[in-house]
Gaussian input, Z-matrix of N, CA and C with variables (Angstrom, degrees):
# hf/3-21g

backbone

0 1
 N
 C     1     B1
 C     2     B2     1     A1
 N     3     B3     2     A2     1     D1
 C     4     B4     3     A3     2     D2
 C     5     B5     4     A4     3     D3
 N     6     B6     5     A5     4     D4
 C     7     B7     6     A6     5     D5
 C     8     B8     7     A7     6     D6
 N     9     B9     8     A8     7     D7
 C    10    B10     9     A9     8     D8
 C    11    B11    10    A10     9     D9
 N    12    B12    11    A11    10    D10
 C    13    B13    12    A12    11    D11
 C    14    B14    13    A13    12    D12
 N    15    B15    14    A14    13    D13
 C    16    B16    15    A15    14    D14
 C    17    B17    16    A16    15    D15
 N    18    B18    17    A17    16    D16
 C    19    B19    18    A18    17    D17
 C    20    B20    19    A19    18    D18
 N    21    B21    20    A20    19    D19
 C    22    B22    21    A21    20    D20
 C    23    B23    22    A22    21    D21
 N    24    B24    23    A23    22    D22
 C    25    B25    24    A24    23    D23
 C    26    B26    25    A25    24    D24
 N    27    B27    26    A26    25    D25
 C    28    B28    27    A27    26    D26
 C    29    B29    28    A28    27    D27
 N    30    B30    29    A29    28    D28
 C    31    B31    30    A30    29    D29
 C    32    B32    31    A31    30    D30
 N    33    B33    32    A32    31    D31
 C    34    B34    33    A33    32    D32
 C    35    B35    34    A34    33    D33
 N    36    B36    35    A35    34    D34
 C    37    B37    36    A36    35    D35
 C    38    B38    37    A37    36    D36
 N    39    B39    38    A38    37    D37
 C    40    B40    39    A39    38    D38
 C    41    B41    40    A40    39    D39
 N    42    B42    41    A41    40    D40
 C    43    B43    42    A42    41    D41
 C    44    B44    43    A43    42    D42
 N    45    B45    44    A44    43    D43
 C    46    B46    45    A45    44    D44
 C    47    B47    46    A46    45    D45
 N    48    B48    47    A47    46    D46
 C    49    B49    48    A48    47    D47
 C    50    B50    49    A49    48    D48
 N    51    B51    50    A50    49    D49
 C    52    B52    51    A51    50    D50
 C    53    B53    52    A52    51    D51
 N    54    B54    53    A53    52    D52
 C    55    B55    54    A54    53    D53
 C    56    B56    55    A55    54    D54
 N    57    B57    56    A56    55    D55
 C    58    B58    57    A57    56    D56
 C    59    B59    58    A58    57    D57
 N    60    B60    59    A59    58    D58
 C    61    B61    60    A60    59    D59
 C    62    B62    61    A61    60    D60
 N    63    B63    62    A62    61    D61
 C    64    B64    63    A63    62    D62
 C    65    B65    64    A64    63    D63
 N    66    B66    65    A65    64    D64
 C    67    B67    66    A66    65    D65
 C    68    B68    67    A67    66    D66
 N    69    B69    68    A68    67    D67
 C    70    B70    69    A69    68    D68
 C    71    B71    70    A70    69    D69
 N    72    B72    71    A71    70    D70
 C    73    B73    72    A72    71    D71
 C    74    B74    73    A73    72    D72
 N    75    B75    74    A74    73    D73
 C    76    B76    75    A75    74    D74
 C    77    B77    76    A76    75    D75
 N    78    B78    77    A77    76    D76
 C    79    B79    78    A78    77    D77
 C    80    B80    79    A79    78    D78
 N    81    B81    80    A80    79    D79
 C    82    B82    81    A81    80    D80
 C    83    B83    82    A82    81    D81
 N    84    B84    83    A83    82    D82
 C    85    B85    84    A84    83    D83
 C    86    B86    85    A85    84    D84
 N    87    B87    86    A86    85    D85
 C    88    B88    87    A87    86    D86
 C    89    B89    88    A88    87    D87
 N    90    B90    89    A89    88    D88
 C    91    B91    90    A90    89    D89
 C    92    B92    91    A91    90    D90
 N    93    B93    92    A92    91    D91
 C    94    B94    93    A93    92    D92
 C    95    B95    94    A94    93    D93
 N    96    B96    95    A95    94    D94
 C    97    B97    96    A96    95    D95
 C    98    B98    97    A97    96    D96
 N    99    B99    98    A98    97    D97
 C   100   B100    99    A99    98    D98
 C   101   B101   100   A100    99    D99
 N   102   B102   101   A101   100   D100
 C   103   B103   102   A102   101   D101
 C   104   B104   103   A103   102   D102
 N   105   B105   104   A104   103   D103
 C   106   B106   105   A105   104   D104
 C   107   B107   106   A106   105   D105
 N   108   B108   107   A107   106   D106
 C   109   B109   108   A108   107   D107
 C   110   B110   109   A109   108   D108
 N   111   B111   110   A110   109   D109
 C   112   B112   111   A111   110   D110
 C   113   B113   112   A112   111   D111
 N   114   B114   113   A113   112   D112
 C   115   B115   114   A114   113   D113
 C   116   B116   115   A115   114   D114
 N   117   B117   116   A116   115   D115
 C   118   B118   117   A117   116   D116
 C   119   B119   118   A118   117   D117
 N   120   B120   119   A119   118   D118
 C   121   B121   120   A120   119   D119
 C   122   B122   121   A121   120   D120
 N   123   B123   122   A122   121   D121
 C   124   B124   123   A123   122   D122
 C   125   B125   124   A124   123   D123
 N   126   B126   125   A125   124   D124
 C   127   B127   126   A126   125   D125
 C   128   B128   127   A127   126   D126
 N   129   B129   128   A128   127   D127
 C   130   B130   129   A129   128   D128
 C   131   B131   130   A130   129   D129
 N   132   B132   131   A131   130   D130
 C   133   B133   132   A132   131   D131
 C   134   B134   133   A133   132   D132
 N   135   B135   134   A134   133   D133
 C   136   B136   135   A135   134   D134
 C   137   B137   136   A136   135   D135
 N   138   B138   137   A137   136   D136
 C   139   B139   138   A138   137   D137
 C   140   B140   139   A139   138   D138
 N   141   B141   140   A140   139   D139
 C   142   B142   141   A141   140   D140
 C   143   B143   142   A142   141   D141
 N   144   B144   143   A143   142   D142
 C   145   B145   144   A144   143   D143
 C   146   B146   145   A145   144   D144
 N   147   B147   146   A146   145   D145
 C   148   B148   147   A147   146   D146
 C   149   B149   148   A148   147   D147
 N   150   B150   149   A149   148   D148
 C   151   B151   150   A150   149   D149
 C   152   B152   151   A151   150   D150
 N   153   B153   152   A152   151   D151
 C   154   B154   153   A153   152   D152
 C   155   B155   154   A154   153   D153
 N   156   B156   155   A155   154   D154
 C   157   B157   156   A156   155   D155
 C   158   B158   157   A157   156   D156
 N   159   B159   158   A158   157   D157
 C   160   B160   159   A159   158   D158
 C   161   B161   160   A160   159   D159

   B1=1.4413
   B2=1.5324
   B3=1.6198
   B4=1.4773
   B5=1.8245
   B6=1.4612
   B7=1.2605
   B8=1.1604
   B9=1.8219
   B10=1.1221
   B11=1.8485
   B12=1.3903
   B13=0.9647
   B14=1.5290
   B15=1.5323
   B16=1.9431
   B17=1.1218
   B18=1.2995
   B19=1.5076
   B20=1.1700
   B21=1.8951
   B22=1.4565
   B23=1.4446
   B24=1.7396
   B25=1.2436
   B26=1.8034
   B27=1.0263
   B28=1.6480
   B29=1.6280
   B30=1.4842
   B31=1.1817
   B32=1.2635
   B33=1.5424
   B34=1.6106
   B35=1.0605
   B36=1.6080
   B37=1.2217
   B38=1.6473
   B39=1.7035
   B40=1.7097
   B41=1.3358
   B42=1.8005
   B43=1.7074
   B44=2.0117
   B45=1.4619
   B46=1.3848
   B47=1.3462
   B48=1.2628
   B49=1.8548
   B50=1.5863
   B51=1.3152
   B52=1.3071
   B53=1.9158
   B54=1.2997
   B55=1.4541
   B56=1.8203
   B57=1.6012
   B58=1.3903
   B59=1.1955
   B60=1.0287
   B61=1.4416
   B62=1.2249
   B63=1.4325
   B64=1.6111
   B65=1.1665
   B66=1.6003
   B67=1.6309
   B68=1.9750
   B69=0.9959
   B70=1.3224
   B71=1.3230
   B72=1.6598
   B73=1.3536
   B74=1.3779
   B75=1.4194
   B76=1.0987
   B77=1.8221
   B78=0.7320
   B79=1.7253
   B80=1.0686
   B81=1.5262
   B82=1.1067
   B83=2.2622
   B84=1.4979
   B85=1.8229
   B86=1.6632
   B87=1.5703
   B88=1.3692
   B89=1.7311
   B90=1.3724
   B91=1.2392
   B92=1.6222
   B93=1.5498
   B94=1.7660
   B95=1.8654
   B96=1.4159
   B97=1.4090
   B98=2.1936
   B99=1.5126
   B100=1.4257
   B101=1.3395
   B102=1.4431
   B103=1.6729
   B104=1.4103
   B105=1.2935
   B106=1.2527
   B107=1.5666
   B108=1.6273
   B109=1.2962
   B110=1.3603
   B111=1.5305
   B112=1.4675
   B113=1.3744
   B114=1.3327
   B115=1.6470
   B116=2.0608
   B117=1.2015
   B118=1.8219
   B119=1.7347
   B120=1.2166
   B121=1.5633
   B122=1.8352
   B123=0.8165
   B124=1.8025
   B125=1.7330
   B126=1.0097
   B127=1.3901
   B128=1.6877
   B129=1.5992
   B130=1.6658
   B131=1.7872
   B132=1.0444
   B133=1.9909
   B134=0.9014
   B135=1.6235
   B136=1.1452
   B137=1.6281
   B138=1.8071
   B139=1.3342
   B140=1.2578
   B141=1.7197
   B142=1.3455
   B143=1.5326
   B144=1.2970
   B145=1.1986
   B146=1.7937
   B147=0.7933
   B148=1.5861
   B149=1.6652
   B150=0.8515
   B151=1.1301
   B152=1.6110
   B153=1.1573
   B154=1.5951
   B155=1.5415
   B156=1.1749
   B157=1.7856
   B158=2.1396
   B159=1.3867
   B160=1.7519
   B161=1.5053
   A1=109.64
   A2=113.26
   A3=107.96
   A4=106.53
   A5=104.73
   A6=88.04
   A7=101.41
   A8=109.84
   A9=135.24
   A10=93.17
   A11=119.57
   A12=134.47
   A13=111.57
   A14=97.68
   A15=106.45
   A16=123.47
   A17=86.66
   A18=89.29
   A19=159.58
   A20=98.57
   A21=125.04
   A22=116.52
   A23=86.78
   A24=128.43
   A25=116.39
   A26=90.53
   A27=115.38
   A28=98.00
   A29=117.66
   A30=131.00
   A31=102.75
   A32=114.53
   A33=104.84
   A34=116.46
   A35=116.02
   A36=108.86
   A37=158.86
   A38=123.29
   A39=92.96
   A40=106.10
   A41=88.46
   A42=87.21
   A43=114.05
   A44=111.19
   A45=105.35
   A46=107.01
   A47=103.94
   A48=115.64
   A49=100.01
   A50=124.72
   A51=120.55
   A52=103.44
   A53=99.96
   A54=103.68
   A55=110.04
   A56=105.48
   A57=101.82
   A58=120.59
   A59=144.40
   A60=156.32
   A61=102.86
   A62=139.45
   A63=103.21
   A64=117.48
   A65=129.43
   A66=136.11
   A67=87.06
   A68=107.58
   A69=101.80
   A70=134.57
   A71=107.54
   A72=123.47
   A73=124.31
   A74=125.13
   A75=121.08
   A76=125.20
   A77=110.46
   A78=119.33
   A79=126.20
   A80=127.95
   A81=152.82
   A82=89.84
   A83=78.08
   A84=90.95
   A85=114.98
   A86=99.17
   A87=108.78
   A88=107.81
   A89=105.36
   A90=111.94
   A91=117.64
   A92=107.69
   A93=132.70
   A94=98.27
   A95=100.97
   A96=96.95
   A97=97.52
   A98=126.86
   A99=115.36
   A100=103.32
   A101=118.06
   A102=122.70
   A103=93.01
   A104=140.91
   A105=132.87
   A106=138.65
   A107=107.44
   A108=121.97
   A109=116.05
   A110=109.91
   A111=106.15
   A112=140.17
   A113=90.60
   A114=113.24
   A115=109.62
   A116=90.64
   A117=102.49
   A118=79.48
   A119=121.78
   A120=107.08
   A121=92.36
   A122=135.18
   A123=124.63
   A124=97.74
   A125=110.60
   A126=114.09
   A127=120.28
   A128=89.73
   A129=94.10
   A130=108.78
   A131=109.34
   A132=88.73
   A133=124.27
   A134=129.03
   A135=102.76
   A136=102.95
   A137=115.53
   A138=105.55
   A139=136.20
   A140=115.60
   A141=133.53
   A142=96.43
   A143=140.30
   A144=139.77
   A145=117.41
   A146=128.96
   A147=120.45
   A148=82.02
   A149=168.49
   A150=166.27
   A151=125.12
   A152=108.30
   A153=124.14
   A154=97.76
   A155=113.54
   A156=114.63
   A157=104.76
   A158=83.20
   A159=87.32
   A160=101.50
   D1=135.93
   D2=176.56
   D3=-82.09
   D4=165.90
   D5=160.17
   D6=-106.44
   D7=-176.59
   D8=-146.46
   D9=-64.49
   D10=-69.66
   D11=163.87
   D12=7.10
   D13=-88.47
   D14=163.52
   D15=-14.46
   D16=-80.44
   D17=176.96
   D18=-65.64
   D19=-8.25
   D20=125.03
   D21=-7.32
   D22=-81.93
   D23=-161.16
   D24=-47.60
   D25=-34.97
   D26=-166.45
   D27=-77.57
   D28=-50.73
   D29=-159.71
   D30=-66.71
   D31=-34.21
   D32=-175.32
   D33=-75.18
   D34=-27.29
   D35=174.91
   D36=-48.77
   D37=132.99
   D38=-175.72
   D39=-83.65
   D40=165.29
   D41=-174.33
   D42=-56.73
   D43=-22.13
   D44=174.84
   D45=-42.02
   D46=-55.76
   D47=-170.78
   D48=-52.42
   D49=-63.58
   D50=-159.95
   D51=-56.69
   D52=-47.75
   D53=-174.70
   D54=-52.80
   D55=-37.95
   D56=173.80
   D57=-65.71
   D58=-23.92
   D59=172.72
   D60=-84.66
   D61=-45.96
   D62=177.69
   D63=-80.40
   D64=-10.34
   D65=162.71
   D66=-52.19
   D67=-88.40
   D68=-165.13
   D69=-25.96
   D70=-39.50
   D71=156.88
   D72=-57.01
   D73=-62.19
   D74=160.47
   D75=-46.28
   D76=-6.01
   D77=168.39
   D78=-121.81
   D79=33.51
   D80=-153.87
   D81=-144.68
   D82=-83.10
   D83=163.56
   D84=-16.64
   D85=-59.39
   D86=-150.84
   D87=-102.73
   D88=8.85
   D89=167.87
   D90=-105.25
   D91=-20.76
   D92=170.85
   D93=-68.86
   D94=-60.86
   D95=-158.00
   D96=-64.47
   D97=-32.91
   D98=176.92
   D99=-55.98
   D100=-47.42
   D101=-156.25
   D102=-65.53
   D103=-57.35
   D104=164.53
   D105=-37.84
   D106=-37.57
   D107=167.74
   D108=-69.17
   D109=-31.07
   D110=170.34
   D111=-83.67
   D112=-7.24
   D113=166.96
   D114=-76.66
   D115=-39.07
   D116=-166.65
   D117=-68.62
   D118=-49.89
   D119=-142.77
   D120=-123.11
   D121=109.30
   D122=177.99
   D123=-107.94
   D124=3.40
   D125=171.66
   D126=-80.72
   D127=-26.32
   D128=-160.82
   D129=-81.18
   D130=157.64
   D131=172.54
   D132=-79.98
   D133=-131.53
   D134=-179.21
   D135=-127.05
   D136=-16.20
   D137=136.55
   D138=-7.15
   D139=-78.77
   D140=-160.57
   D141=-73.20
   D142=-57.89
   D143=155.19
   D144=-30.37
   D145=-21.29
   D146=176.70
   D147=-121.26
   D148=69.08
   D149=86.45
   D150=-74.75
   D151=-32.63
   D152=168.69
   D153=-83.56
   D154=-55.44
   D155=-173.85
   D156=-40.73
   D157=-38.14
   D158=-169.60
   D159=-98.38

C-alpha cells in the first residue's frame, strides 16, 4: 500500500517523470536479478548472464 503522501506525490507528477522512474526501476530490477545470477552461477559469463536477465 502507498501512503497517502505518494500518492500525492505521484499525482503531481508528468508522465516524463513517471516514465523516468520506471526506466530507472526497471534497471535497478535488472541489475539485482544479474548480481544474483552471478552469485548462483560464477561459472557463467557474462553473456549468458545478461541473456537470462533479458
Amino acid at each position: 500500500m502507498l501512503h497517502p503522501a505518494q500518492i500525492q506525490a505521484y499525482r503531481r507528477m508528468t508522465p516524463a517523470e513517471k516514465l523516468r522512474i520506471a526506466c530507472q526501476l526497471n534497471r535497478a530490477a535488472r541489475e539485482l536479478k544479474a548480481a544474483g545470477l552471478r552469485m548462483q552461477h560464477p561459472d557463467w559469463s557474462e553473456e549468458a548472464v545478461q541473456a537470462e536477465v533479458r
